[in-house]
N, C-alpha and C positions, 0 to 999 in steps of 0.2 A: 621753153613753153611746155606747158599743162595740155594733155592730148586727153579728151576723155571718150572712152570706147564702151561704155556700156552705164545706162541709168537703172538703178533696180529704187523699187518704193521700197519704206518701212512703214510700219503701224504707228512710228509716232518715233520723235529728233532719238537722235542716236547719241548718245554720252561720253560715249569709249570703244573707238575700236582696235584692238591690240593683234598682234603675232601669239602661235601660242607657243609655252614657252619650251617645247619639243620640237618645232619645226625641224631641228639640224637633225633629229633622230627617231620620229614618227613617222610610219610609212601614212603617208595621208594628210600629213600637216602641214606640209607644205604646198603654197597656191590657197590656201584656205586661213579663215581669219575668225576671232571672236570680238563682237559686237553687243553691247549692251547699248538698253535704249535710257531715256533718261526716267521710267521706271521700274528698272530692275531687271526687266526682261532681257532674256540673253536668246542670241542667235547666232548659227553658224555658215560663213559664207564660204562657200566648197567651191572646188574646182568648176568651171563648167558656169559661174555665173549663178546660178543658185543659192538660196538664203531658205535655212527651215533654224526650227525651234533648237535649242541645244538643250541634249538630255540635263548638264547638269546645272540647270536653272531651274524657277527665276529666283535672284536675291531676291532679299525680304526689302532689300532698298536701293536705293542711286548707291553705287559706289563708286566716286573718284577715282579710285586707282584701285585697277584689278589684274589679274595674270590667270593665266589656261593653261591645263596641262591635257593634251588632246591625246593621249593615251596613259590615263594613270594605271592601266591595267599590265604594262607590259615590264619586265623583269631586265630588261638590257637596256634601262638608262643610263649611258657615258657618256661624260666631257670629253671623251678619247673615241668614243666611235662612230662618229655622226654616217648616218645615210647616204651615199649619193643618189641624182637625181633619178637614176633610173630605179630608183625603190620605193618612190612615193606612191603612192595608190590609196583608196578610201580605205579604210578598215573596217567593217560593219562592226566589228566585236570589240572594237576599242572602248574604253571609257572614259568618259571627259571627267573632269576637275577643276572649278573656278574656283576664287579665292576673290573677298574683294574688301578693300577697306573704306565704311563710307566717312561721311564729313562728321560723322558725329564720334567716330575714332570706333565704330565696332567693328569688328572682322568676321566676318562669312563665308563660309565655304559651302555653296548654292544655298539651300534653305535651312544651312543650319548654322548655330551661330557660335564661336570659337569662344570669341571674347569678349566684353560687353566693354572694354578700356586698352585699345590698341597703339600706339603712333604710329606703328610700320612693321613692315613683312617683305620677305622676299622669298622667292621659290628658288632653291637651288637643288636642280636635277641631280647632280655628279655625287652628294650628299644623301640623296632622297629625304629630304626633308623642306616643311614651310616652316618657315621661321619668325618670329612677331618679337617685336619688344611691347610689353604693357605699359600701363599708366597705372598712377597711384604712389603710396607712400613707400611702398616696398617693388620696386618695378621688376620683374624680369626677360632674361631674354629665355623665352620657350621654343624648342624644339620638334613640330608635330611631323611624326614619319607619314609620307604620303600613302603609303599601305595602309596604315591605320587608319587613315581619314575616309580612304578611297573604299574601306569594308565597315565603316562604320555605323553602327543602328542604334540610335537613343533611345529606342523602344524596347530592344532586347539587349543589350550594354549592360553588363553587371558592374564593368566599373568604370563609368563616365570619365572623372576625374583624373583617372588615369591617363584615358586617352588626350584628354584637352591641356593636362600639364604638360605631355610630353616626353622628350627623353632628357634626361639630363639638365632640368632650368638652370638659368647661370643668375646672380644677381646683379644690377647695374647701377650706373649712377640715374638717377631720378633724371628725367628731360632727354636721356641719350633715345634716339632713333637710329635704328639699322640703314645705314647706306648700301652695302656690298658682302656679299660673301664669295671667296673667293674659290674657283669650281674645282682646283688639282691643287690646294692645300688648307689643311683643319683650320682657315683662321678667317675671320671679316672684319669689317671696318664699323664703327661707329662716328657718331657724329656728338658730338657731348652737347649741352647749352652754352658754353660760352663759344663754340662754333669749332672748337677746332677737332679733330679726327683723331681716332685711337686703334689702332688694331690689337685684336686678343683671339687668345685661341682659345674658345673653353671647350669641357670636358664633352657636352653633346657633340663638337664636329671631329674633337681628339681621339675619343674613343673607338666610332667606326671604322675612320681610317684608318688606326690602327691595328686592328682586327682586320681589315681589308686586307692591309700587308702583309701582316701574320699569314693571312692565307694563300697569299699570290707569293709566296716565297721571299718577299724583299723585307729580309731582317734587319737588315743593316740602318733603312731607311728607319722600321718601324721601332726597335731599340733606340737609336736618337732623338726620335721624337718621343718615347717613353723617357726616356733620363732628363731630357731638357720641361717635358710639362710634370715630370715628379710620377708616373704612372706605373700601379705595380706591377714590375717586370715579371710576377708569376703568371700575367697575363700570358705571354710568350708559351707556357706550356699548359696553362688550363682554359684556354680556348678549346684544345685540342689535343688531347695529350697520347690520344694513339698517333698520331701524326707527328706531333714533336719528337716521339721517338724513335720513328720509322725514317724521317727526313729532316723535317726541324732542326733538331740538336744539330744536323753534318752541314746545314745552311747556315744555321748559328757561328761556328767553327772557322769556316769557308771565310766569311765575310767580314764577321768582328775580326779584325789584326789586331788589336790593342788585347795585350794579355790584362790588362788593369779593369778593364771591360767584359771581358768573360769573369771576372774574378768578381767584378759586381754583381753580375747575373749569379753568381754561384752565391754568393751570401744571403743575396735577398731572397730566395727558395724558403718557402714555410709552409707546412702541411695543414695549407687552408686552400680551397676554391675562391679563386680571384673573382669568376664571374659572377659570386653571390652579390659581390658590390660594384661589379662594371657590369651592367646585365649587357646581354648580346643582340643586338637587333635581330627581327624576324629575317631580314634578307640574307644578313650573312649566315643565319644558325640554320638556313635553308642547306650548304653545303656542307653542314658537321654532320655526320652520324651519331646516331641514340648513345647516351651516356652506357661506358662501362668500365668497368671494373679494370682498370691496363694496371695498375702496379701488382696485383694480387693480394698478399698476409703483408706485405709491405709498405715504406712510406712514399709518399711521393717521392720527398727530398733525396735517398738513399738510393733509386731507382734513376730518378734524375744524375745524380753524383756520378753515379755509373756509368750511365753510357758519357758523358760528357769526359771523365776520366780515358774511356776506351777509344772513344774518337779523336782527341788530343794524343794520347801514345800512336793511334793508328797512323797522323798526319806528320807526327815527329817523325816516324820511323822510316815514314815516306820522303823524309826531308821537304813537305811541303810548308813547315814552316819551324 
């Protein structure tokens, strides 16, 4: 049986009322809900039974299917860290983020409008990124980092297009719609036309993650996933390459066992900057410090050679391997 303990009115039927999609890690999100009516307007129901306007409305239309992100403002989005209950509370300083897809396939994020030929989108937190596949002859699947979205101003935006491509487009088969992406690894599912499911990993959800690892020390994880999607391994030191040589390279060492595997790493070294062609999301290049000068009159390669050389005699010598 159906218990109902509290009637609230709207200004008019209600369309959509969703979870938003933070609740596990928003202090405030949980107990609270977004509501859209069947013209556009959006509203937030709070704890406490209360219903006011939600800052980031209203769509320019009905959307069918929409998703809220009820703190796009906050930096400690995880798959891995959710809330418990005793941390929920309102946030006054949060900021909301709706997304919505209407029937006419455009996509919106409050009153601005993404894409004018959509089939589907999904928020996934653990990524920071909304995700949409297009319509049209040449379809893609785009990547928009919720940061960009969330400081975005079409009025003073020097480069729109930038923002609204994305990071990394992937190209797909014409008719495929996004089903899932998945929150603790670079890959999602597709749906093709003739119905059945594909999963792939492209280069937008490859590349963070793996610069994530690079940073959280797990080499081992993040090299594997570089040799199996083809990913240049000079990423591994021009992320970061005071770091690489400070701790990196002995993490490298430690973890790679296959001498066939360090010997890959050592070939594929070229004195180029990798991230001129993987560029580095705002969130991660938040924890690099300012570019400098770490090899000095020197090459990368010969600088790298070296310590890699010294840490290999250091671990022989040690009998660690």
């Amino acid at each position: 049986d159906v218990t109902i303990t509290e009637l609230l009115q709207l200004e008019s039927r209600a369309l959509r009322i969703v979870n938003w999609a933070d609740t596990e890690y928003a202090p405030g999100a949980r107990g609270s809900a977004l509501i859209e009516l069947n013209d556009g307007m959006l509203l937030e129901y709070n704890q406490g039974g209360t219903i006011e306007t939600c800052e980031a409305g209203p769509l320019l239309e009905a959307c069918p299917s929409i998703a809220g992100i009820f703190d796009a403002h906050s930096t400690e989005i995880s798959a891995t860290d959710p809330i418990d209950g005793s941390e929920a509370c309102h946030d006054v300083h949060s900021q909301r983020l709706v997304v919505g897809l209407s029937s006419r396939y455009r996509l919106y994020c409050g009153e601005r409008l993404l894409s004018s030929a959509s089939s589907s989108f999904e928020v996934s937190l653990s990524h920071r990124f909304i995700t949409h596949v297009t319509i049209g002859s040449r379809p893609h699947l785009h990547f928009l980092p919720i940061e960009s979205l969330r400081d975005f101003d079409p009025f003073t935006e020097s480069d729109n297009h930038a923002v609204l491509d994305g990071y990394e487009p992937r190209l797909v088969e014409r008719g495929a719609r996004l089903v899932a992406i998945f929150p603790l690894r670079p890959s999602l599912v597709l749906q093709m036309p003739r119905g059945n499911l594909e999963g792939i990993s492209p280069r937008g959800l490859v590349l963070p993650y793996v610069m994530s690892k690079i940073q959280n020390g797990e080499i081992h994880e993040a090299f594997d996933i570089m040799r199996r999607q083809r990913v240049d391994l000079n990423l591994i030191v021009d992320l970061n390459p005071s770091n690489f040589l400070s701790c990196v390279a002995d993490q490298l060492i430690c973890q790679i066992e296959k001498i066939d595997s360090i010997n890959l790493f050592i070939s594929s070294l070229i004195d180029v900057d990798s991230t001129f062609k993987y560029p580095v999301p705002s969130w991660i290049r938040q924890g690099i410090p300012g570019a400098t000068n770490v090899y000095g009159d020197d090459s990368k390669v010969n600088v790298v050679c070296r310590k890699m050389r010294e840490l290999m005699l250091s671990v022989e010598k040690d009998g660690i391997t």
